[in-house]
C-alpha positions as CSV (number, residue, x, y, z in Angstrom):
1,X,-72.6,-26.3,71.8
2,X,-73.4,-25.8,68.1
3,X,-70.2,-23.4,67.9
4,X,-68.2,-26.2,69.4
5,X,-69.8,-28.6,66.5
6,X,-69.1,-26.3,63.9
7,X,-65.4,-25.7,65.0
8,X,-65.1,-29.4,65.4
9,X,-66.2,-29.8,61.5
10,X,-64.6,-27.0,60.3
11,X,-61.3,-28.4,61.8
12,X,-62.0,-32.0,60.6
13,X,-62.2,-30.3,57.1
14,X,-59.2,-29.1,57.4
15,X,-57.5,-31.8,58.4
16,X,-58.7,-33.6,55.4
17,X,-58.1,-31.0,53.3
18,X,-53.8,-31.4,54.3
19,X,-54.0,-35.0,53.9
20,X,-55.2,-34.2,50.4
21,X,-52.6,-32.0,49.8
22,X,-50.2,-34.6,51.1
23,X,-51.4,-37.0,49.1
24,X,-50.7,-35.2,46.3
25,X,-47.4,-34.2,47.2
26,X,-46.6,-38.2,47.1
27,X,-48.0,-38.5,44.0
28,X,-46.6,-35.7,42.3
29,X,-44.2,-37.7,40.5
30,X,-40.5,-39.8,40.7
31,X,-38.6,-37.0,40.5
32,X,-40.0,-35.5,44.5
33,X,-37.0,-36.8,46.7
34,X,-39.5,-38.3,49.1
35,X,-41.1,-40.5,46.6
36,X,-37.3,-41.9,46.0
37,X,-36.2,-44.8,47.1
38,X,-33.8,-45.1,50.2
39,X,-31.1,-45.9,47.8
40,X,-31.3,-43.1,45.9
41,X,-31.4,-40.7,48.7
42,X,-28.3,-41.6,49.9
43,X,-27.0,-41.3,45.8
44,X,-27.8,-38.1,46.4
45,X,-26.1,-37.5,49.4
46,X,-22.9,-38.9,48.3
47,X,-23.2,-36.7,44.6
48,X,-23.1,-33.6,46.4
49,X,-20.2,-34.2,48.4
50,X,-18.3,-34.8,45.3
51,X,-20.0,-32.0,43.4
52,X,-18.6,-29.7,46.9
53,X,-14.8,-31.5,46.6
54,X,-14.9,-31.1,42.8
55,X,-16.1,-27.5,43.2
56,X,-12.7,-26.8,45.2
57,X,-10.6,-27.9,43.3
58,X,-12.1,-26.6,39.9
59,X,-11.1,-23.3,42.1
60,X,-8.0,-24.4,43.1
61,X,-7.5,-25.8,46.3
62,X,-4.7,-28.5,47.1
63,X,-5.1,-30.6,50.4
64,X,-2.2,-31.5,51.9
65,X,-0.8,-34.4,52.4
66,X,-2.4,-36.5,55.6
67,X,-0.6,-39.4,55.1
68,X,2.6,-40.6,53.3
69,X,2.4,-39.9,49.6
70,X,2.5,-43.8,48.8
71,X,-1.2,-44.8,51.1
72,X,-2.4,-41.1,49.2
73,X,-1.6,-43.6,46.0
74,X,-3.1,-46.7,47.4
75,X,-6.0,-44.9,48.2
76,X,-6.1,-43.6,44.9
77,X,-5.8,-46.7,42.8
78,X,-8.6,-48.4,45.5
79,X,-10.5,-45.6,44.7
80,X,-10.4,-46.5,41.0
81,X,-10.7,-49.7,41.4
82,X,-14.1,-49.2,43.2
83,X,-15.5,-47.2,40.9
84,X,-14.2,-48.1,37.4
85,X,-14.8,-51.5,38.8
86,X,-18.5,-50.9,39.4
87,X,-19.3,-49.0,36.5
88,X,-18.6,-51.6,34.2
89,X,-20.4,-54.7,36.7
90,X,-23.3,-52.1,36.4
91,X,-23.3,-52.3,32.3
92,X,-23.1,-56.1,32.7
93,X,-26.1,-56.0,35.0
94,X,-27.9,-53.2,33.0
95,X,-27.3,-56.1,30.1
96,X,-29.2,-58.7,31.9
97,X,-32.2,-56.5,33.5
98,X,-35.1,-57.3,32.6
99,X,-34.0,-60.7,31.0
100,X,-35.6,-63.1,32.8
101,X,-39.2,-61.1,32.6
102,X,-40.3,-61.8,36.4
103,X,-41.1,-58.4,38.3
104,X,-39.1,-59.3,41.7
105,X,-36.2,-60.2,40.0
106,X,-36.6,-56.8,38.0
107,X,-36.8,-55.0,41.1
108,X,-33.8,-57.0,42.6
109,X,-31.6,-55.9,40.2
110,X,-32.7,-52.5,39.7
111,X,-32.6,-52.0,43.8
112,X,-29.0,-53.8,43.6
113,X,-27.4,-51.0,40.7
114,X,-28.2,-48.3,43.5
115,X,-26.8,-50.5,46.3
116,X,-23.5,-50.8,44.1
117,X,-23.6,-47.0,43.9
118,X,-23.7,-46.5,47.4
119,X,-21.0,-48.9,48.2
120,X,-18.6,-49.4,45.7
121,X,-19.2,-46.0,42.9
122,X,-19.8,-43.3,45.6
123,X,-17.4,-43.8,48.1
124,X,-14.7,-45.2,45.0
125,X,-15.2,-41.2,43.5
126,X,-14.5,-39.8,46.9
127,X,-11.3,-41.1,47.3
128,X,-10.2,-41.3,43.8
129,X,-11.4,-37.7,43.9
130,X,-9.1,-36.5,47.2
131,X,-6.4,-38.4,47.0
132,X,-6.0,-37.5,43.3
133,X,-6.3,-34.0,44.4
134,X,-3.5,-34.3,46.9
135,X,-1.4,-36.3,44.3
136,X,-1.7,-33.5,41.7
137,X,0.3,-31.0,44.1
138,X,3.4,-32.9,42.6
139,X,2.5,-31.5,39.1
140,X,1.5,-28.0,40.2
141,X,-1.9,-28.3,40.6
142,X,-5.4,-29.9,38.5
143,X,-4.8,-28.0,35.5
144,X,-1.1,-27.9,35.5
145,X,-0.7,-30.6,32.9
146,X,-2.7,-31.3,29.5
147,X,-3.9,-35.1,30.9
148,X,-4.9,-33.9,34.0
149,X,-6.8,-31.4,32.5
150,X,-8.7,-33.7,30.7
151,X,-9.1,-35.8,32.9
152,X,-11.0,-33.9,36.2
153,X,-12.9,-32.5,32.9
154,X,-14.0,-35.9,31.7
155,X,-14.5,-36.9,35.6
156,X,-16.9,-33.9,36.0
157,X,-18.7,-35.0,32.7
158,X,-19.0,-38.6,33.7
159,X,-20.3,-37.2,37.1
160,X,-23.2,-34.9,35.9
161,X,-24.0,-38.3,33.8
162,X,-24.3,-40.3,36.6
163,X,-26.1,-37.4,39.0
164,X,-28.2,-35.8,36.1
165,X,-29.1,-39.3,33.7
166,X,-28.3,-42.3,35.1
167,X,-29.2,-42.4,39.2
168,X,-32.7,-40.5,38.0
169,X,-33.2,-44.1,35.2
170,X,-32.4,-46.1,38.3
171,X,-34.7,-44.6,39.8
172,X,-37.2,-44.7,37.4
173,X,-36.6,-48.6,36.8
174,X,-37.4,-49.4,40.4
175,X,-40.4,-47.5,40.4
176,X,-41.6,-49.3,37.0
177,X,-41.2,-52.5,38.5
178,X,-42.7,-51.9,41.9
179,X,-45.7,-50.9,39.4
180,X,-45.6,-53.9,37.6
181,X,-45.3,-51.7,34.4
182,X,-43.7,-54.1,32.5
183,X,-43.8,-52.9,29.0
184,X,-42.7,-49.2,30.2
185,X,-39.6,-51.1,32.2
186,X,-38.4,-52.4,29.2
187,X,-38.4,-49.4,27.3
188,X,-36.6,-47.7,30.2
189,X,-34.0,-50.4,30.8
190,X,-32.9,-50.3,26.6
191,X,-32.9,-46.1,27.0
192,X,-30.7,-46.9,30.6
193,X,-28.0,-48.4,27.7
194,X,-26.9,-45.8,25.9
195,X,-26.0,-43.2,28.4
196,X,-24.6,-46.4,30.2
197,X,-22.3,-47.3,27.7
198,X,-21.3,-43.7,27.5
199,X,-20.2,-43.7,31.2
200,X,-18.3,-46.7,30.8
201,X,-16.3,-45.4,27.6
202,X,-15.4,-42.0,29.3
203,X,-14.1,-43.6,32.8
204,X,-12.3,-46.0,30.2
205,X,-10.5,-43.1,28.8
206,X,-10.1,-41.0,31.9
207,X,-8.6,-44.7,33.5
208,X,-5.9,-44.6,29.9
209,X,-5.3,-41.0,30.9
210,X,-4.2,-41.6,34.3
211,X,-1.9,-44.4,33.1
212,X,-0.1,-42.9,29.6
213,X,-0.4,-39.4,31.0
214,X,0.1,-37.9,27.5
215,X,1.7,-34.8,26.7
């Protein structure tokens, strides 16, 4: 009977010794992927199936064509659209956060930037991404030509500024206003500006590159 107690308690220790440890593990800090948001989570996601199609054709690989060369185009041009599109509605949101002081409406805009990524940035890189791939065939290749050498370069720049800067701020800004950390908010949101206005200046000139196609 006592053995049984002690076994019961020294379980029951345990047991609270892994919630600890757990509890902990939540705590640890924004950057653990489970203390993310949803939103960012599926960022994520999306990031490293463009970091895997950029990989391939950094190295060289061409997919065919799927489809007639002109919906490859569409495609293309929708993808641009998308994500050109919602970088710069991001800036002008990024411009208003924190503008009317309230904590929801912080939170509401800060959860809405990573919604916009999800739907419109994300999936507007993916098929700007393939379909430029399988466009690129006409010229020999990615890095057949001087503009579209520049231009997957300043696409993969833009990328690890989005992946490695920009989605972890988001995050950070949704976190600060779930916290109600309203001085540390603002602070983040005016830092959230300058690596902002760098994204939107390089798909700016990436966007002229595509069109002039110099040299």
């Amino acid at each position: 009977m006592l053995f049984c107690k002690a076994q019961a308690e020294h379980q029951e220790a345990g047991m609270q010794e892994v919630t600890g440890m757990r509890r902990e593990i939540d705590q640890a800090g924004d950057g653990w992927l489970w203390a993310t948001h949803v939103s960012t989570r599926v960022i994520l996601a999306e990031a490293l199936l463009l970091l895997a199609l950029g990989l391939a054709g950094a190295m060289g690989w061409m997919p065919e064509e799927l489809l007639p060369r002109r919906w490859h185009l569409l495609l293309h041009l929708l993808g641009v659209t998308m994500f050109l599109g919602n970088i710069l509605a991001g800036a002008m949101w990024m411009a208003r956060l924190g503008a009317s002081g309230e904590r929801v409406a912080n939170r509401y805009v800060s959860v809405s930037i990573n919604v916009g990524d999800i739907v419109l940035t994300g999936p507007g890189a993916l098929l700007l991404l393939y379909n430029g791939l399988v466009l690129a065939t006409v010229y020999g290749g990615t890095f057949a030509t001087v503009w579209l050498r520049w231009c997957f370069l300043l696409f993969a720049v833009l990328g690890a500024l989005w992946l490695l800067v920009l989605v972890p701020l988001q995050q950070r800004l949704i976190t600060l206003a779930d916290s109600g950390e309203d001085e540390a908010f603002d602070r983040a949101s005016r830092l959230y500006a300058f690596p902002g206005a760098a994204a939107g200046i390089i798909a700016l000139v990436v966007f002229g590159l595509m069109v002039l196609r110099p040299g």
